[in-house]
Backbone as CSV, one residue per row, in Angstrom:
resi,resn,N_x,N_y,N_z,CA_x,CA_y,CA_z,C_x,C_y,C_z
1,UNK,7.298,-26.534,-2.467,7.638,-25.826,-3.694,6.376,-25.691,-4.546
2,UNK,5.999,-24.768,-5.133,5.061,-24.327,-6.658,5.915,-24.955,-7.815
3,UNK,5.013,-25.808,-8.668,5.520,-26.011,-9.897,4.818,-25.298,-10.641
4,UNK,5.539,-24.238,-11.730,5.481,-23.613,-12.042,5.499,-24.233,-13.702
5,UNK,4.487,-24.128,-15.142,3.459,-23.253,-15.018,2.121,-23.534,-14.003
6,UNK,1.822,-25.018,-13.663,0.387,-25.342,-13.255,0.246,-24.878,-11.760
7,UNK,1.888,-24.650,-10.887,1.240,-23.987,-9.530,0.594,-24.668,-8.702
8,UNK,0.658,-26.063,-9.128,0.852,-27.132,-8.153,1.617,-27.410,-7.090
9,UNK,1.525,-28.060,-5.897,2.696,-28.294,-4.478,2.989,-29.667,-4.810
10,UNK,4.257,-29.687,-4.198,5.105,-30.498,-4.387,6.545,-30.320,-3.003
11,UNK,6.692,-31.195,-2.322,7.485,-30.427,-1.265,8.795,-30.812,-2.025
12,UNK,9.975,-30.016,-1.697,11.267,-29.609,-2.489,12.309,-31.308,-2.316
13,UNK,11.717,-32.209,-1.189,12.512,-33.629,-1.363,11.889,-34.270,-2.295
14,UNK,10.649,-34.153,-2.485,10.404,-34.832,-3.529,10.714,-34.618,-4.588
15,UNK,10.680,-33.131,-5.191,11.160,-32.951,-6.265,12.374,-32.820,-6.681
16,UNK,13.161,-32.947,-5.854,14.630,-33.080,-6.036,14.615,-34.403,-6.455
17,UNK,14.226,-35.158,-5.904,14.482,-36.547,-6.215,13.630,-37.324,-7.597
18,UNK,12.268,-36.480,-7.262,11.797,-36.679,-9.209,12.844,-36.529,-10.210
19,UNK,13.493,-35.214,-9.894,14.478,-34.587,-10.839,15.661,-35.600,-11.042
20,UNK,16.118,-36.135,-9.972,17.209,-37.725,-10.024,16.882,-38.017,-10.469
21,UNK,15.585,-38.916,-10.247,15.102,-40.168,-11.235,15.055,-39.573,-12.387
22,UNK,14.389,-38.544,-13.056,14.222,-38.768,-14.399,15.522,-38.502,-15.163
23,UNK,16.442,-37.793,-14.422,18.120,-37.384,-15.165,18.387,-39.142,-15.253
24,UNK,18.220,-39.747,-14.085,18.944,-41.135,-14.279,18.253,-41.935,-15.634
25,UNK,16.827,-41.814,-15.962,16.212,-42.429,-16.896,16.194,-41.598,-18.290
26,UNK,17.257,-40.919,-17.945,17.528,-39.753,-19.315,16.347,-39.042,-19.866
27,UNK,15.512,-38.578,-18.648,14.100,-37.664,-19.541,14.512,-36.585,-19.276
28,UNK,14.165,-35.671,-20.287,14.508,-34.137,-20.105,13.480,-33.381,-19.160
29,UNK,12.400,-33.771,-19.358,11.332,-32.867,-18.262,10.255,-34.025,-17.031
30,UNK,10.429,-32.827,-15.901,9.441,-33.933,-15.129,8.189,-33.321,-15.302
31,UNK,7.179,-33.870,-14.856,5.650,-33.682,-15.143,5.232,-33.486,-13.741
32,UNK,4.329,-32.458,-13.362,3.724,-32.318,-12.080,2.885,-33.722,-12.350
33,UNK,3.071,-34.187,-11.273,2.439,-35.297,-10.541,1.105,-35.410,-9.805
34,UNK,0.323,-34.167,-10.477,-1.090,-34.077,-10.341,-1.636,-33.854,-11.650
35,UNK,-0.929,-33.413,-12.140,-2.189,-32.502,-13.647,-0.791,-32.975,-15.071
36,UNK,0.350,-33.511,-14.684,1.117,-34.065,-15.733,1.584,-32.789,-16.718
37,UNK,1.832,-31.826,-15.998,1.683,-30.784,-16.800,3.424,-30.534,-17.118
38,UNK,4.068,-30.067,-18.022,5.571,-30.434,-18.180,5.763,-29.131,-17.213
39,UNK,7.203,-29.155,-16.402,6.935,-28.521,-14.918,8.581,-27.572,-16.073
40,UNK,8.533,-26.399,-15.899,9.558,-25.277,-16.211,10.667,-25.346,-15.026
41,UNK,10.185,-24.649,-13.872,10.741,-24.947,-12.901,10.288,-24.965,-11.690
42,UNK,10.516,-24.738,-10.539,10.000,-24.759,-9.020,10.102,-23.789,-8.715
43,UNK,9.541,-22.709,-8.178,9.850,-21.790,-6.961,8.850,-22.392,-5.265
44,UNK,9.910,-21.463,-4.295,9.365,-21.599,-2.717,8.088,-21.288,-2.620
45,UNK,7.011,-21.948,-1.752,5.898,-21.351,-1.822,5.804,-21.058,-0.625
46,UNK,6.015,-19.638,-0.752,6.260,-18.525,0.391,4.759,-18.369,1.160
47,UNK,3.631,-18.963,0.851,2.168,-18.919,1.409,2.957,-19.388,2.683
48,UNK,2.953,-21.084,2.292,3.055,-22.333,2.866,4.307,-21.512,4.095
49,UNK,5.488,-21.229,4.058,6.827,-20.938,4.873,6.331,-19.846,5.641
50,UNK,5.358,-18.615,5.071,4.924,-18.217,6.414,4.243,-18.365,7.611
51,UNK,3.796,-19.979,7.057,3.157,-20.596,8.500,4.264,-20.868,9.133
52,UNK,5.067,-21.287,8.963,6.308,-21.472,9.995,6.873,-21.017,10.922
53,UNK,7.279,-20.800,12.272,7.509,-19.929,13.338,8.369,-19.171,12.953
54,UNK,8.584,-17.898,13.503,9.404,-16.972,12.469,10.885,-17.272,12.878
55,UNK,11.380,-17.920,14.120,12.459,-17.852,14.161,12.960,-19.033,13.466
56,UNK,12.104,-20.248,12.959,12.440,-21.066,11.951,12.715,-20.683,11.048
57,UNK,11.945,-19.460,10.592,12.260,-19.173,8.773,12.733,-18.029,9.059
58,UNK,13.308,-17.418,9.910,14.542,-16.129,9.372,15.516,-16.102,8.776
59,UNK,16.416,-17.687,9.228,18.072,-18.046,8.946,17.460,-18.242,7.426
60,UNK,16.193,-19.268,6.640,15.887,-19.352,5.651,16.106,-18.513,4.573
61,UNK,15.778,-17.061,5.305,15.586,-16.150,4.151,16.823,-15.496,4.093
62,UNK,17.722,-15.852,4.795,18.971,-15.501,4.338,19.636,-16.397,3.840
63,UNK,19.247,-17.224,3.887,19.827,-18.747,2.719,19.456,-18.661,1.313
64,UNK,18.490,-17.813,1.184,17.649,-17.821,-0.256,18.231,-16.468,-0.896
65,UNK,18.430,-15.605,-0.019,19.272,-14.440,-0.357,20.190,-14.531,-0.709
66,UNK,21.162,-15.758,-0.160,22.447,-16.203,-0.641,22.607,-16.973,-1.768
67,UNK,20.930,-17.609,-1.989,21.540,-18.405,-3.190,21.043,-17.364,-4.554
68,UNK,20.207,-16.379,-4.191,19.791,-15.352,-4.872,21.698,-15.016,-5.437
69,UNK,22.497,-14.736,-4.553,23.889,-13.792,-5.006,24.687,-14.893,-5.641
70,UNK,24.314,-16.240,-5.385,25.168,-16.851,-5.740,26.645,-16.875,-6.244
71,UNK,27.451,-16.559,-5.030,29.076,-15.995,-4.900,29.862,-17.195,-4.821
72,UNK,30.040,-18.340,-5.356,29.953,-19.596,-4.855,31.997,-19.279,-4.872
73,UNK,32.443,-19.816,-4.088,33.688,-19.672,-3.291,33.881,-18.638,-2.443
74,UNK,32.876,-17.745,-2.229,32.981,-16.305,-1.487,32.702,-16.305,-0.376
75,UNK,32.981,-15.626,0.085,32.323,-15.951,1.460,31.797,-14.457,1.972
76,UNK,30.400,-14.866,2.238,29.409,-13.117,2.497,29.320,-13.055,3.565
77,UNK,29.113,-11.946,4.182,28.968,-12.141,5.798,27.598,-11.349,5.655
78,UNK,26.298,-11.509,6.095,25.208,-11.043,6.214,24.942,-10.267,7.466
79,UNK,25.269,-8.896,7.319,24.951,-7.944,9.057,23.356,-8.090,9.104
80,UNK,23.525,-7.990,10.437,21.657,-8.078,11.290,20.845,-7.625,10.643
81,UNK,20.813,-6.271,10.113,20.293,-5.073,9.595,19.741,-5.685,7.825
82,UNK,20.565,-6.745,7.199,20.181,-7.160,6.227,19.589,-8.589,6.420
83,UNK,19.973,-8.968,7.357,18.743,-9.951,7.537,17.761,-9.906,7.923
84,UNK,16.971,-8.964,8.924,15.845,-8.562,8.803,15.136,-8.252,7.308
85,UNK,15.580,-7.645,6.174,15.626,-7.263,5.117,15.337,-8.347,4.518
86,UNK,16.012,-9.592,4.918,16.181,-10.632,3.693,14.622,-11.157,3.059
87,UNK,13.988,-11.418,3.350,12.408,-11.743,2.737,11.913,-10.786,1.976
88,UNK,11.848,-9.428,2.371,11.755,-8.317,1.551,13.050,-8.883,0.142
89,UNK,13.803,-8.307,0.136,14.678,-8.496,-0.752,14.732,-9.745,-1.606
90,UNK,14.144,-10.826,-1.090,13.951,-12.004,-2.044,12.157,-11.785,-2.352
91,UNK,12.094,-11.074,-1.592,10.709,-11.144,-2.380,10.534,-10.187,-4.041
92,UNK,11.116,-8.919,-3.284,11.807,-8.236,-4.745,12.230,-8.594,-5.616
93,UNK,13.302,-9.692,-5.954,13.458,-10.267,-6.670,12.979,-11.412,-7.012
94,UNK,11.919,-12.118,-6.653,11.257,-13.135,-7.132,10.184,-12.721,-7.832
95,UNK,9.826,-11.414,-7.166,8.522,-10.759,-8.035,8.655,-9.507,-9.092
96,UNK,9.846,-9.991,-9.798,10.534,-8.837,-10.713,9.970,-8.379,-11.784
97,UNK,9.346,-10.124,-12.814,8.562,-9.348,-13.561,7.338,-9.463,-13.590
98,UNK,6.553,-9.029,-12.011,4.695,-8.910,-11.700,4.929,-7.514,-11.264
99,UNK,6.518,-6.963,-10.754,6.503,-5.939,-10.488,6.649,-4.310,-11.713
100,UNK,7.321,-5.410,-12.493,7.561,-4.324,-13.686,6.504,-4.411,-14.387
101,UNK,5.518,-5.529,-14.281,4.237,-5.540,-15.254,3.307,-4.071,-14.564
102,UNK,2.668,-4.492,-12.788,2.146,-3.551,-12.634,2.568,-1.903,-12.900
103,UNK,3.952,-1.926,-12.781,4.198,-0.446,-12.845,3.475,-0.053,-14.355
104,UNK,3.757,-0.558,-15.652,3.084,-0.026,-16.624,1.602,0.102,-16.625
105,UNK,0.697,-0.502,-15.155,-0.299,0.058,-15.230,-0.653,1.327,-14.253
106,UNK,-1.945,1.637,-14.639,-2.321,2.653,-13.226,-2.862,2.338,-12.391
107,UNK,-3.313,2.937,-11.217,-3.116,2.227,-9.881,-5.353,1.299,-10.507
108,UNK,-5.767,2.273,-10.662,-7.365,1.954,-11.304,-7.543,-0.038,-12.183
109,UNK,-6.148,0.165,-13.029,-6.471,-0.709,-13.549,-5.381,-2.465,-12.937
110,UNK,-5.207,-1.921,-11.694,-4.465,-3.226,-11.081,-5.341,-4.159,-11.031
111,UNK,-4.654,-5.315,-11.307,-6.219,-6.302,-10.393,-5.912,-7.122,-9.123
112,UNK,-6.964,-7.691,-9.447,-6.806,-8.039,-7.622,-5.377,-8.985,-7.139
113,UNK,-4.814,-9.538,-7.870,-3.338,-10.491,-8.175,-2.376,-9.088,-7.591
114,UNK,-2.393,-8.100,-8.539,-1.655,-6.961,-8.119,-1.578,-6.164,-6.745
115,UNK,-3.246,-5.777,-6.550,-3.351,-5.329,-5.313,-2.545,-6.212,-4.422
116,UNK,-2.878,-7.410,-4.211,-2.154,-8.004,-3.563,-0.538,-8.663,-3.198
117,UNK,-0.577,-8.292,-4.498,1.337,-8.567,-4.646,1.752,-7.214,-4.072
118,UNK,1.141,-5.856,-3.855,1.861,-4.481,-3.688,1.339,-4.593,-1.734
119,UNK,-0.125,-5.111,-1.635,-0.160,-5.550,-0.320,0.788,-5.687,0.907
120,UNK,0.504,-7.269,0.261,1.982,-8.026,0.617,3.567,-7.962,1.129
121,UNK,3.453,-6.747,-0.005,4.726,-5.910,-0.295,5.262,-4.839,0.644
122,UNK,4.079,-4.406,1.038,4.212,-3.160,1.919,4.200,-3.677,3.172
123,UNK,3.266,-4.718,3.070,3.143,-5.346,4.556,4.683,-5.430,5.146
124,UNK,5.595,-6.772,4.562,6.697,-6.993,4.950,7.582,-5.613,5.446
125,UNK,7.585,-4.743,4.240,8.540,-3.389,4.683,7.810,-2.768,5.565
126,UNK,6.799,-2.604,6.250,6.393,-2.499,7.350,6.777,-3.178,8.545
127,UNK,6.949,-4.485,8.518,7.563,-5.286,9.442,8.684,-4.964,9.635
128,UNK,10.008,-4.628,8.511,11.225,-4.250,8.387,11.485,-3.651,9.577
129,UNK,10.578,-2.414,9.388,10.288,-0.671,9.638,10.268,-0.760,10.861
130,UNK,9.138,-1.719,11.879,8.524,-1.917,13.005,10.226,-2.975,13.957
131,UNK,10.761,-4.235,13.150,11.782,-4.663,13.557,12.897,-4.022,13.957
132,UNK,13.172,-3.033,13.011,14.674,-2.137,13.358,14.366,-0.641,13.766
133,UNK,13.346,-0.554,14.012,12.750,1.245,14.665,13.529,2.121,13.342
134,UNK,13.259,2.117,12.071,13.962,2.460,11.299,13.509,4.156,11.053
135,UNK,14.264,4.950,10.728,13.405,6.615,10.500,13.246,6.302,9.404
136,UNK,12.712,7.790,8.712,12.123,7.696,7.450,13.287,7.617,6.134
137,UNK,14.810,8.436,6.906,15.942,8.715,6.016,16.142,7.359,5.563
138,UNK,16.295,6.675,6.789,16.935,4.892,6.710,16.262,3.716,5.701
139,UNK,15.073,3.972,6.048,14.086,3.205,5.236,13.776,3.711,3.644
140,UNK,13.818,5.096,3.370,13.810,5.245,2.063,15.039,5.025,1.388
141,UNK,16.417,5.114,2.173,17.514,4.233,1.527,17.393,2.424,1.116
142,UNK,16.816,2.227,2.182,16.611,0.577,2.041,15.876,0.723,0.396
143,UNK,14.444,1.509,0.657,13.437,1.381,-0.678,14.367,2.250,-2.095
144,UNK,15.383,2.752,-1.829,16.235,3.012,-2.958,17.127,1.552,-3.057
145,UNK,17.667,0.717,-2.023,18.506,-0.679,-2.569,17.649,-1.476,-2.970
146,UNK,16.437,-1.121,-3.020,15.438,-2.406,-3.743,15.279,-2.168,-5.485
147,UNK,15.486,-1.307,-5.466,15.991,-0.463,-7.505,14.446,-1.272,-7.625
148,UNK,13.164,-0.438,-7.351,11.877,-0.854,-7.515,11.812,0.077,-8.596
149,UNK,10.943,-0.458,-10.091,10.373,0.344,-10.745,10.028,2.176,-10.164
150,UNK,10.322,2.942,-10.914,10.121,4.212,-10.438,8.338,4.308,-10.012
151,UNK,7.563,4.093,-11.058,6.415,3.896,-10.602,5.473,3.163,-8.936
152,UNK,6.402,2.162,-8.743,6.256,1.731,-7.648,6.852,1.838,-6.735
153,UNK,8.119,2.608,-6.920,9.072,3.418,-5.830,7.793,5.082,-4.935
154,UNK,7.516,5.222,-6.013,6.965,6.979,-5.596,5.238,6.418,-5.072
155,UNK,4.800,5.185,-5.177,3.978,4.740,-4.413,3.822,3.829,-3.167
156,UNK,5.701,3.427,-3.061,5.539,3.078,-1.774,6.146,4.312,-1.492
157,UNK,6.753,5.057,-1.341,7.383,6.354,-0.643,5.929,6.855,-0.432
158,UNK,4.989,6.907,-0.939,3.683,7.864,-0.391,2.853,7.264,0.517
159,UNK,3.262,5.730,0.426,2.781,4.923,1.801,3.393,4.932,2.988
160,UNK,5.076,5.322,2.644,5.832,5.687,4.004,5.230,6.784,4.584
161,UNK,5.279,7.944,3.655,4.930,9.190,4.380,3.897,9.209,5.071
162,UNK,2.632,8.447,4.913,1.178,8.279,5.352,1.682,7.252,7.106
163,UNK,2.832,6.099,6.998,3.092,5.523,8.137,4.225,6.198,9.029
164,UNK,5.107,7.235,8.599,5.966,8.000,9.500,5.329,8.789,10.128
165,UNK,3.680,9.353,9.313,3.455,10.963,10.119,2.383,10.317,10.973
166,UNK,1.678,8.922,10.882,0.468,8.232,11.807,2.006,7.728,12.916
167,UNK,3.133,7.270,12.602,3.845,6.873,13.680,4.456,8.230,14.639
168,UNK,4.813,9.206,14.092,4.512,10.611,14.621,3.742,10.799,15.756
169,UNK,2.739,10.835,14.928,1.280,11.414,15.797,1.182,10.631,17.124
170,UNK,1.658,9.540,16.951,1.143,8.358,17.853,2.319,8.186,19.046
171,UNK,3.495,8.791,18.358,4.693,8.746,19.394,4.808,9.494,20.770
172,UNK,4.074,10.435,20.788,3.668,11.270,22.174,3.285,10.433,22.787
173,UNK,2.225,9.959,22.659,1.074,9.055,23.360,1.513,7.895,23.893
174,UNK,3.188,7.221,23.256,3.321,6.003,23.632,2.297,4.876,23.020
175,UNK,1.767,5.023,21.804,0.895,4.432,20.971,1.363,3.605,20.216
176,UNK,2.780,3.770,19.474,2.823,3.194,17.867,2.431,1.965,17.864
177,UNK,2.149,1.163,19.210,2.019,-0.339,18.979,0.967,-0.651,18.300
178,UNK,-0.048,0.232,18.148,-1.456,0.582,17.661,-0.543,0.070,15.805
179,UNK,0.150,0.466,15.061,0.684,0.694,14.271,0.993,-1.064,13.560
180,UNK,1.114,-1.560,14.599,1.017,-3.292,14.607,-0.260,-3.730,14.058
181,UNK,-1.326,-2.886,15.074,-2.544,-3.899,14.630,-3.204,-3.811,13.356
182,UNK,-2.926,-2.248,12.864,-3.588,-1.295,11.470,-3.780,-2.539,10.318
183,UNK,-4.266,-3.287,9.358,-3.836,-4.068,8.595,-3.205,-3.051,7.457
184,UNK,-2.365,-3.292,6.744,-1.921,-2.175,5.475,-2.711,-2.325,4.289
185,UNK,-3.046,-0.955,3.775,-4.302,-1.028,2.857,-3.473,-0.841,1.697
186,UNK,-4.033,-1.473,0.576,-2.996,-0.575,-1.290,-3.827,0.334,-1.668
C-alpha cells in the first residue's frame, strides 16, 4: 500500500493491523512508520502489483472493482469482457482527480507526472484492445463507459485512430503483433 500524503510503502497486513492497534489504544490517526507523517489514507501501489504474474493479479482487479461498486448484499456477476477492463476502470477511477486536473491543461503545459499518468493510461487500453481483438466501434464505447473528461476523451480517441489505421495497415501482412512491441507514446 502508498500512504498517502508522504507516499511511503507499507504492505496492507501491516497496516491493517497498525490501524487495530491504534483503534484499540483509542488514537485517531496512525503515523507512517518511516517519516511519522499523520497517514490520510492508503491506496494500492499499483507500481509494486504489476510485478506480479498477470494471472495472479487479474481476479485482483476485479476485486478492487468490486469494492470500487461497493453493492454490499448484491450480488454482481462480472462478464469476461469486463474483466479484462477491470484495471483500466479502477485505474479511472483512482486517477479521477489527476485526470480532471490535466484536462484543464494543454497538452504543452502537462508535466512529466501527467505525461505519464495519460502514458500509462493508454498503455493499459491498449492491452484491453490487443486482449479482446476489439474494433474501433467497441472500444470507443468502452472509452465512452469510462465518462473521461471531454478533453481527454477526444485525445485518447485521436490515439485510437492513429492505432486502428497502423493495425489496418499491418493486417494484410499478418503483422499486428508488431503492434505489441511499439512502446505507446503521449
Amino acid at each position: 500500500m502508498i500512504l498517502q500524503p508522504c507516499c511511503h510503502g507499507c504492505c496492507a497486513n501491516c497496516v491493517s493491523e497498525y490501524r487495530r492497534i491504534s483503534e484499540e489504544n483509542n488514537e485517531q490517526d496512525i503515523r507512517c512508520p518511516r517519516c511519522r507523517e499523520v497517514v490520510i489514507e492508503e491506496k494500492p501501489n499499483y507500481d509494486l502489483i504489476e510485478m506480479l504474474p498477470e494471472e495472479d493479479n487479474k481476479d485482483m482487479w476485479v476485486e478492487k472493482l468490486l469494492d470500487f461498486a461497493d453493492k454490499q448484499g448484491q450480488e454482481i456477476r462480472v462478464h469476461v469482457d469486463v474483466q479484462i477492463f477491470a484495471k483500466l476502470i479502477c485505474s479511472r477511477l483512482v486517477n479521477q482527480e489527476r485526470l480532471d486536473r490535466i484536462a484543464l491543461k494543454t497538452f504543452e503545459d502537462w508535466t512529466v507526472q501527467d505525461k505519464k499518468t495519460m502514458q500509462v493510461f493508454k498503455e493499459e487500453l491498449r492491452c484491453c484492445i490487443i486482449s479482446m481483438d476489439c474494433d474501433f466501434e467497441e472500444i470507443s464505447k468502452w472509452v465512452q463507459v469510462l465518462s473521461l473528461p471531454s478533453k481527454i476523451e477526444s485525445y485518447i480517441m485521436a490515439g485510437l485512430m492513429e492505432f486502428y489505421e497502423s493495425k489496418k495497415f499491418l493486417t494484410p501482412m499478418g503483422a499486428e503483433w508488431l503492434l505489441d512491441l511499439m512502446p505507446t507514446s503521449v
